[in-house]
C-alpha positions as CSV (number, residue, x, y, z in Angstrom):
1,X,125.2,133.9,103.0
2,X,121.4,133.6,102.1
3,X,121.7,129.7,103.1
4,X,117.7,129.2,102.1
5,X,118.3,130.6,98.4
6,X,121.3,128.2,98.3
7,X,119.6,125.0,98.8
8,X,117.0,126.4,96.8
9,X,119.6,126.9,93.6
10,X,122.1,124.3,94.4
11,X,120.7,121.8,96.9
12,X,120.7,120.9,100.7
13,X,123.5,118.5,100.0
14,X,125.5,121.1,98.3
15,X,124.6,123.7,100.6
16,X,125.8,121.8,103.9
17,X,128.8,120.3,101.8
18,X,129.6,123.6,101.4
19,X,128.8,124.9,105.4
20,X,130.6,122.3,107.0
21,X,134.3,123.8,105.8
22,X,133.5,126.9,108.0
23,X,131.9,125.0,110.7
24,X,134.1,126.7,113.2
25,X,133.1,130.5,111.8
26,X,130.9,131.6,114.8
27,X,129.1,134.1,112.8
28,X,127.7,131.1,110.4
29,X,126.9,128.5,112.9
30,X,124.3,130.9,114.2
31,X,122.5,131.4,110.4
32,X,122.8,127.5,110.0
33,X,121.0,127.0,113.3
34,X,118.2,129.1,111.9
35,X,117.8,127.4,108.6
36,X,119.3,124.2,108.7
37,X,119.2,121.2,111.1
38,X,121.6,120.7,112.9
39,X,125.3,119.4,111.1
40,X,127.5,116.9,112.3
41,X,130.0,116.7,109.7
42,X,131.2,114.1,107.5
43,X,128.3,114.6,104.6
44,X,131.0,114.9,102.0
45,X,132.2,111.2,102.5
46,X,128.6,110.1,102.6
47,X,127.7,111.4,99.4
48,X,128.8,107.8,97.2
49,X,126.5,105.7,99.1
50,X,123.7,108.2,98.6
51,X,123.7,108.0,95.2
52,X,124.4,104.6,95.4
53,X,121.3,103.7,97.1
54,X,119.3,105.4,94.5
55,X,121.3,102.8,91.9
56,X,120.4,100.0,94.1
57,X,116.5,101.0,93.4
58,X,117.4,100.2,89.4
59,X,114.9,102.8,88.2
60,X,115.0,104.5,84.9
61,X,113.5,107.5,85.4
62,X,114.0,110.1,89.0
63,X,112.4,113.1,90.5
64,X,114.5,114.8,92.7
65,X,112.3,117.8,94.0
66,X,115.8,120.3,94.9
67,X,118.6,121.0,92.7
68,X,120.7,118.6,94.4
69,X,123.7,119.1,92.7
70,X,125.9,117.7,94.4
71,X,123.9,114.4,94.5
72,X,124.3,114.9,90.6
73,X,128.2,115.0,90.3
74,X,127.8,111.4,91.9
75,X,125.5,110.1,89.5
76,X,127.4,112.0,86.6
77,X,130.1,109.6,87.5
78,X,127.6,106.3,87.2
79,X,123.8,106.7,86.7
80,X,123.3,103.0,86.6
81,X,120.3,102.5,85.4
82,X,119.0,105.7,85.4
83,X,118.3,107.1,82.0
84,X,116.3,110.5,83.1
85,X,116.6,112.6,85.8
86,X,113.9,115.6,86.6
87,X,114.8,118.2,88.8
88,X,111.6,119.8,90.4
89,X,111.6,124.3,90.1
90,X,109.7,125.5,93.2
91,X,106.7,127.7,92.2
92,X,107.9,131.3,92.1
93,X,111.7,130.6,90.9
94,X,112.8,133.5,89.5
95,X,113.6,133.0,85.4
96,X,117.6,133.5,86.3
97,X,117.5,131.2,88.7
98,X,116.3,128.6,86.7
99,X,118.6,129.2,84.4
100,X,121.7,129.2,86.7
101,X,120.5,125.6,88.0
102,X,120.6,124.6,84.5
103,X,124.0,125.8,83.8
104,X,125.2,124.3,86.9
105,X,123.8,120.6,85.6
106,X,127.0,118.2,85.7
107,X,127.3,117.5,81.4
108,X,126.3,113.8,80.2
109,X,123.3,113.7,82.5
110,X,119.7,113.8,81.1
111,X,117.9,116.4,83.0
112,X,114.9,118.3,82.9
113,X,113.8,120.6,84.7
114,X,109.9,120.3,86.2
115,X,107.8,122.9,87.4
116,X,105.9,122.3,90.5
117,X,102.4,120.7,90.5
118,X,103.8,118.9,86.8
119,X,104.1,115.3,86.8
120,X,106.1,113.7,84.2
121,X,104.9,112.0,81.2
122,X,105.6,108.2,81.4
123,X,107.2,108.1,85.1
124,X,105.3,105.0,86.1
125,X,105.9,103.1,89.5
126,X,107.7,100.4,87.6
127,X,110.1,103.0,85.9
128,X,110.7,105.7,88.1
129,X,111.1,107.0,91.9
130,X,110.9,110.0,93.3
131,X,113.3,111.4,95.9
132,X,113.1,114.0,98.0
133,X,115.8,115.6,100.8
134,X,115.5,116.4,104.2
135,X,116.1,114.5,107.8
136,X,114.6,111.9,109.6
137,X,114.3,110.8,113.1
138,X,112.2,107.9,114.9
139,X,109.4,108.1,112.6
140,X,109.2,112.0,112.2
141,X,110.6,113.9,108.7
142,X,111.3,117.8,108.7
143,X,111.7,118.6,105.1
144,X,112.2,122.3,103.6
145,X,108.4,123.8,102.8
146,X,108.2,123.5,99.0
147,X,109.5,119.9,99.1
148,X,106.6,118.8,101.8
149,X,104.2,120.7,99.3
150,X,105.2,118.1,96.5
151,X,105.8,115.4,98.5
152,X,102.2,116.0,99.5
153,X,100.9,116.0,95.6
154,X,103.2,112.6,95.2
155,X,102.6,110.5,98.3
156,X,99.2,108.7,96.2
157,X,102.3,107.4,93.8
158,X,102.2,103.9,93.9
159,X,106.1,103.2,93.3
160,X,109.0,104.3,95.5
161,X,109.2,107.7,97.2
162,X,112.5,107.8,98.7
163,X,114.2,110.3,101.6
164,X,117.5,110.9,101.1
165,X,118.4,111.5,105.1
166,X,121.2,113.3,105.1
167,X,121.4,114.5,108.9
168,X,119.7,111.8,111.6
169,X,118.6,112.4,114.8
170,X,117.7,115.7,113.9
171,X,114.1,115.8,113.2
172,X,112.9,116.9,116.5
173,X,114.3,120.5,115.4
174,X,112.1,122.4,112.8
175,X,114.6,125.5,111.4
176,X,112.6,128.3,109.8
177,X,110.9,127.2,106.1
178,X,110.7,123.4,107.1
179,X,108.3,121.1,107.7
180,X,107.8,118.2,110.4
181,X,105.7,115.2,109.3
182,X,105.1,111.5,110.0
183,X,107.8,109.8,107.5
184,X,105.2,107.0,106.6
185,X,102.6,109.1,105.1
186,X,104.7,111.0,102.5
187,X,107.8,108.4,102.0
188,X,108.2,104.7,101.8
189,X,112.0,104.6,101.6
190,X,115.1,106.0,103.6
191,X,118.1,106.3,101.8
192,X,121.0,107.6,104.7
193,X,124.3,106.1,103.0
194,X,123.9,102.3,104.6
195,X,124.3,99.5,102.9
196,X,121.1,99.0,101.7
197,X,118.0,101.7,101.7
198,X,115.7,101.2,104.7
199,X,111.8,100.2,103.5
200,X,109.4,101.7,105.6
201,X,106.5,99.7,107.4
202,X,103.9,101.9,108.5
């Protein structure tokens, strides 16, 4: 399993949805130790209250900057307010890839697809958030490399830049392809499946 060109095509949520059936393969716990943080289990039943703390921000318009697919299916189901959803391409996709992720888009969702270093016309802070995936810990974000290079472009947007943390406590680890950061200068929101989404103070 190329596990990198997976989460580039259908998403680190996806991806480790998919991984953490054959948790118990040796053979695939070593790759995953490589390229992925570290998985606990139990992302599948997390997945609602992810995409319901992107609801509870009552935006119109996201950016996700990965494929998250199966962050999609959830909102598929109820986008709230959401009435456009852009799904960021990382520089270099190849044309079928592209294509595959739009194929894979769950139907009655309003997607685009945005190449990197494109911004999208009339996403304003008052109408839209950006969201990105990776893992936080005590301050400190690893997120995959084409991610922290948007994340990077966004962070001077003025309205909410959300993580969606989908493994804690493992930020200390940096697999290969990722990025450690402070969380405060590219996000200003933590989304983990609580309650409510965590503000950030810096």
């Amino acid at each position: 399993m190329n596990i990198r060109s997976n989460y580039e095509e259908i998403g680190l949520l996806e991806t480790v949805k998919l991984i953490e059936k054959y948790m118990d393969d040796p053979k695939l716990a070593a790759e995953c130790a490589e390229y992925l943080p570290a998985m606990r289990g139990g992302l599948s039943d997390r997945l609602p209250a992810l995409a319901d703390g992107i609801r509870k921000c009552g935006k119109e318009k996201l950016l996700l900057l990965t494929p998250e697919l199966a962050l999609l299916e959830e909102l598929a189901r109820d986008s709230g307010k959401i009435s456009q959803i852009y799904i960021g391409i990382a520089a270099g996709t190849d044309k079928d890839v592209s294509e595959r992720i739009a194929a894979n888009i769950p139907d009655g969702l309003p997607v685009t697809l945005l190449p990197e270093f494109q911004f999208p016309s009339d996403f304003r802070p008052d109408n839209g958030m950006i969201a990105a995936v990776g893992c936080e810990s005590r301050g400190r974000v690893i997120l995959p490399k084409s991610c922290y290079r948007s994340m990077t472009l966004y962070r001077s947007f003025y309205g909410i830049r959300a993580l969606i943390s989908y493994q804690r406590d493992s930020a200390g680890f940096r697999p290969k392809n990722w990025i450690s950061a402070d969380t405060s200068e590219l996000f200003n929101l933590i989304i983990e499946g609580e309650e409510m989404p965590c503000a950030i103070t810096a």
